[in-house]
C-alpha positions as CSV (number, residue, x, y, z in Angstrom):
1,X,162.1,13.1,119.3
2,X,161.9,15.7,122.3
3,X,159.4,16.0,124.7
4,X,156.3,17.7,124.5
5,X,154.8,20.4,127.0
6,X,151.1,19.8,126.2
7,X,150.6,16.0,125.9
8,X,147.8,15.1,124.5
9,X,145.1,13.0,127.2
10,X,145.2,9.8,125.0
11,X,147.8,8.4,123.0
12,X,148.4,10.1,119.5
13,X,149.3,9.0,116.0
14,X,150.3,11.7,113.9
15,X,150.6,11.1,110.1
16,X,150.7,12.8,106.8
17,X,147.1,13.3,105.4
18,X,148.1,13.6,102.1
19,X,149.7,10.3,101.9
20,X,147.3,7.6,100.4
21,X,149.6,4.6,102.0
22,X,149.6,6.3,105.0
23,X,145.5,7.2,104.7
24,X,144.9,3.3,103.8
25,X,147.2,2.5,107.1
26,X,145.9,4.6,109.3
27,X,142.3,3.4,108.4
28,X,143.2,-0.2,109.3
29,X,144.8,0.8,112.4
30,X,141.2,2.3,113.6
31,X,139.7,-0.7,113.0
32,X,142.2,-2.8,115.4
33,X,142.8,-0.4,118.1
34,X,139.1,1.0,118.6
35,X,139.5,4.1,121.0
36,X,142.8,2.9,122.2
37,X,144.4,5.8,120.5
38,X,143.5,8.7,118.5
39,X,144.8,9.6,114.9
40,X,145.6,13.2,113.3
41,X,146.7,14.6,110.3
42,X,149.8,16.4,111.4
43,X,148.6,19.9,109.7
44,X,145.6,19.4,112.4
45,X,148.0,19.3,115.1
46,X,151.4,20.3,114.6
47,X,151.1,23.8,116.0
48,X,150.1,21.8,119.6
49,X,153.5,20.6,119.9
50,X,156.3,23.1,119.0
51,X,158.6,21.0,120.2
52,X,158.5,18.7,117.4
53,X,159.7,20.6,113.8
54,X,157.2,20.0,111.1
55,X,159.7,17.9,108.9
56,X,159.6,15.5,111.5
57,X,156.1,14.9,110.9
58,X,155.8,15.0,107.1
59,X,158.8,12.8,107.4
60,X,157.5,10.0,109.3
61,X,154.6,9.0,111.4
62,X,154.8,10.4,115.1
63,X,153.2,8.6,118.6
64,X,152.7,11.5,121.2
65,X,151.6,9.5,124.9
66,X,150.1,11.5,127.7
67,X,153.2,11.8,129.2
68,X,154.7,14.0,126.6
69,X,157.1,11.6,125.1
70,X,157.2,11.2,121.6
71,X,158.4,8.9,118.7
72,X,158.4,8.7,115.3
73,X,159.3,6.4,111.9
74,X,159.1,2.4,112.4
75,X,159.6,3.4,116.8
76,X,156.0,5.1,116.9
77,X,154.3,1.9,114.9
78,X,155.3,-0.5,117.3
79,X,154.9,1.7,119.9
80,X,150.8,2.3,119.0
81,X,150.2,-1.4,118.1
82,X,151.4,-2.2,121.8
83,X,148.2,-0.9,123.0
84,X,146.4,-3.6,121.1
85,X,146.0,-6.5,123.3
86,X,148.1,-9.3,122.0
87,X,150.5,-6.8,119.8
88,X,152.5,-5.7,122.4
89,X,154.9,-8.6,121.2
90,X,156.0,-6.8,117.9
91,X,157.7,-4.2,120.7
92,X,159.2,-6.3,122.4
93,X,160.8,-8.1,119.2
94,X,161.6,-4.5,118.3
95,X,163.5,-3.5,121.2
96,X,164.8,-7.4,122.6
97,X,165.6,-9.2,119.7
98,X,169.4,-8.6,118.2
99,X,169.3,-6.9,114.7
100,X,165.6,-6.4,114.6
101,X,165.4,-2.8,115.5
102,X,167.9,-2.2,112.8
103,X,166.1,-4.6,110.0
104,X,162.4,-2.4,110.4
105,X,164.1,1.2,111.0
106,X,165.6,0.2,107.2
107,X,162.3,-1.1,106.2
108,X,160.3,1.8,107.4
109,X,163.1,4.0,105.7
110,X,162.2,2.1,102.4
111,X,158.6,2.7,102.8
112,X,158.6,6.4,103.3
113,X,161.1,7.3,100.6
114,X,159.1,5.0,98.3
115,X,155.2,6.0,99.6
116,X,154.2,5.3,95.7
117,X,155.3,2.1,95.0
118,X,154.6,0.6,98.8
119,X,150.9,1.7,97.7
120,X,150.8,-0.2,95.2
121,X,152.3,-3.1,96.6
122,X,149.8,-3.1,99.2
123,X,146.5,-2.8,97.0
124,X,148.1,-5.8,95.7
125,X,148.6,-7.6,98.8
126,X,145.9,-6.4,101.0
127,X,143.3,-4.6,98.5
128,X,142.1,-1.3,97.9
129,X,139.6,-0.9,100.4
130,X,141.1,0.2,104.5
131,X,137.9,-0.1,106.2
132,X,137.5,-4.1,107.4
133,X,134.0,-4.3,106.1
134,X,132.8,-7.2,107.7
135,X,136.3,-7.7,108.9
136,X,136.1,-10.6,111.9
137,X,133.9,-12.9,109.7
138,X,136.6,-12.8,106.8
139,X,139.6,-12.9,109.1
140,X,138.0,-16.1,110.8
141,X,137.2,-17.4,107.9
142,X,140.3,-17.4,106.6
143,X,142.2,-18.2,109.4
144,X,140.6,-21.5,109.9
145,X,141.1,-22.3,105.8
146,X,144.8,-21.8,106.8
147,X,144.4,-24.6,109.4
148,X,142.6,-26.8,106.8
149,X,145.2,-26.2,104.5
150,X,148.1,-26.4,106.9
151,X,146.6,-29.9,107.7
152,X,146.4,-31.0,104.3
153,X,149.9,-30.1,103.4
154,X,151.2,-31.9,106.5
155,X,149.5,-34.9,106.5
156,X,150.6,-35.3,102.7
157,X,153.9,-34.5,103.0
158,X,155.1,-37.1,106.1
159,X,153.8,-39.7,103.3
160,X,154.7,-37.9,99.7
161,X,157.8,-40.0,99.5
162,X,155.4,-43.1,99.8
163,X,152.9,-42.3,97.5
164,X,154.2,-40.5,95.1
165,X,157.7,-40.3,95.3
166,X,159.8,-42.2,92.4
167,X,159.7,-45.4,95.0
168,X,156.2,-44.4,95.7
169,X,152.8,-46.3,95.0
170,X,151.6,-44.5,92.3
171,X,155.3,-42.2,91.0
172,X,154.6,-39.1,90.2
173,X,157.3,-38.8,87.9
174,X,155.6,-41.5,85.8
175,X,152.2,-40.4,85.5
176,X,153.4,-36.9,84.5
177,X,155.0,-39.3,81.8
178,X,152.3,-40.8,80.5
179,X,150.5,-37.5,80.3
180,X,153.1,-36.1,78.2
181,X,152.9,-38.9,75.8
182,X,149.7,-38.4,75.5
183,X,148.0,-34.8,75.3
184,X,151.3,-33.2,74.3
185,X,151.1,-29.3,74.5
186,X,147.5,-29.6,76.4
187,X,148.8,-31.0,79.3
188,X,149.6,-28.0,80.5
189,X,145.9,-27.4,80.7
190,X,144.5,-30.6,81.7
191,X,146.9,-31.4,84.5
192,X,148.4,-28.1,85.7
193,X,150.9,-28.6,88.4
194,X,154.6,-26.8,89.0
195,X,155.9,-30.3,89.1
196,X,155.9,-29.8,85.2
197,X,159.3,-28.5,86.0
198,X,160.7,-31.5,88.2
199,X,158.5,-34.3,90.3
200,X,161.7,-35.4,91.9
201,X,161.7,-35.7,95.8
202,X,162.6,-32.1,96.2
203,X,159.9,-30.9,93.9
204,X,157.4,-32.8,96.4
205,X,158.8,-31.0,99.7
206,X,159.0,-28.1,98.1
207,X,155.6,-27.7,97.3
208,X,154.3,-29.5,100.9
209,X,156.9,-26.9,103.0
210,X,155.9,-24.5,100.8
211,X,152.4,-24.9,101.5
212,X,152.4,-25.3,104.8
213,X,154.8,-22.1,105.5
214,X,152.1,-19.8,103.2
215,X,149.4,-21.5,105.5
216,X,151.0,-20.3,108.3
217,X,152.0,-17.0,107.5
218,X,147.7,-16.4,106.0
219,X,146.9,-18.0,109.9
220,X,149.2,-15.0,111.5
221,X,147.2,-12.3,109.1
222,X,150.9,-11.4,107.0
223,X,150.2,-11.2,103.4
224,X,147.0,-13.1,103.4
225,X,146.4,-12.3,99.8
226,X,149.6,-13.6,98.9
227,X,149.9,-16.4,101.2
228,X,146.2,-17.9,100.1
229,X,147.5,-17.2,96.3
230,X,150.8,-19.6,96.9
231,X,149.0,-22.2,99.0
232,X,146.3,-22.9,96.3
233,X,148.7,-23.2,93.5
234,X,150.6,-25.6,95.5
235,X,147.6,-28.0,96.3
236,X,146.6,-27.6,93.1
237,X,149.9,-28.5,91.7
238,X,149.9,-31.5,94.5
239,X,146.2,-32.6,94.0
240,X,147.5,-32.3,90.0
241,X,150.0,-35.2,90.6
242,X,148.7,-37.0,93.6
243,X,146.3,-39.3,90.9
244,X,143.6,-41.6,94.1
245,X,144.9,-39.6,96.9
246,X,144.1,-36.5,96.6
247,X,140.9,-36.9,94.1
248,X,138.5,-37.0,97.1
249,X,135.9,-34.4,97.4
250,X,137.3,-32.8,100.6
251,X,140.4,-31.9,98.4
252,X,138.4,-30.5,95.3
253,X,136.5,-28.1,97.8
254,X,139.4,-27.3,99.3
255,X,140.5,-26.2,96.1
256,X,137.6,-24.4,95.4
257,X,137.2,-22.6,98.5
258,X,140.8,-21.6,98.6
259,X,140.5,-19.8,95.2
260,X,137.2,-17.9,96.2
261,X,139.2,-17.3,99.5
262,X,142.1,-15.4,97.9
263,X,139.4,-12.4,96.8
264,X,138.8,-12.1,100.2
């Protein structure tokens, strides 16, 4: 994007007002970057910088710094969250790391030309509501149920094989047999587990790597919703099979915070 004669004295994010992704964006980014940077709808602003054509704006989201540069698209968000102490990482990924600037110009692209369906998407993910009411509690919170889950699935899974592996103490594969034989259609209620599907070795990893990679992902804040969704139907399909080992009460309230967790 060219220059601007009439930079603005903080940095600026310009974006479409009449966007509701973009709205529910915007609103989170206020919360994370305080008064680091200021935030415009472009019909607000655009006349202050004739430099920059008014398609640019409505077609992507526009970072104007104090020294007149200016970017736009997938450029400008990476740009703004470097102001955020401890973000400035996702720029240098950006601009360091082979292929990546490619990968989220694409991905940005996507996004825009789809505004309707990546709205949805995120109410799904992330909610309806942009302001982080109560926003540090909750994210601590939930980051430190990601540790407790992160332990859980790898401490289980260095022993799976052992315990409840075909060669295992108590096999999986058997219990899940007896079961069957004995509530039939219901056990699908009464034992509810993905293992249903297989309880072989690689059903076992599966759900510990599983686990622990949606535990990790909730820790970093990327898809919590989703991430906290996958790890509790993997205890749950784990703590389903796992018969003494995992019927403590630690792993029942792990279970039962991590479902009130994903409403979070």
């Amino acid at each position: 994007m060219p220059a601007v004669a009439a930079p603005p004295g903080r940095p600026l994010v310009v974006f479409d007002g009449d966007c509701d992704f973009c709205r529910f964006w915007i609103a989170r980014w206020k919360s994370v970057t305080g008064d680091r940077l200021d935030y415009a709808p472009y019909p607000e602003v655009a006349s202050r910088f004739p430099e920059i054509p008014v398609e640019e704006f409505r077609r992507a989201v526009a970072l104007v710094l104090p020294t007149g540069e200016a970017f736009s698209g997938a450029d400008a968000v990476v740009r703004a969250l470097a102001h955020v102490p401890g973000r400035s990482h996702w720029r240098w990924i950006y601009e360091r790391v082979p292929g990546a600037r490619a990968v989220t110009d694409a991905l940005y692209r996507a996004i825009a030309d789809h505004r309707g369906a990546a709205t949805r998407v995120t109410r799904l993910l992330w909610g309806s509501v942009p302001e982080k009411t109560y926003f540090r509690a909750s994210s601590l919170f939930v980051r430190l149920l990601a540790l407790c889950y992160l332990a859980a699935f790898l401490s289980l899974w260095v022993q799976v094989d052992g315990l409840i592996g075909p060669r295992g103490i108590l096999p999986a594969e058997r219990y899940l047999d007896w079961v069957k034989g004995q509530l039939g259609l219901e056990r699908f209620w009464w034992v509810p587990t993905m293992a249903w599907l297989s309880a072989g070795p690689g059903m076992l990893h599966l759900l510990c790597a599983g686990g622990a990679a949606a535990s990790v992902l909730v820790f970093l804040g990327l898809a919590p919703t989703l991430g906290l969704a996958v790890a509790w139907v993997f205890y749950l399909s784990l703590s389903s099979i796992s018969q003494t080992f995992l019927s403590y009460q630690w792993d029942a309230l792990l279970l039962e915070t991590g479902l009130l967790a994903i409403f979070l």
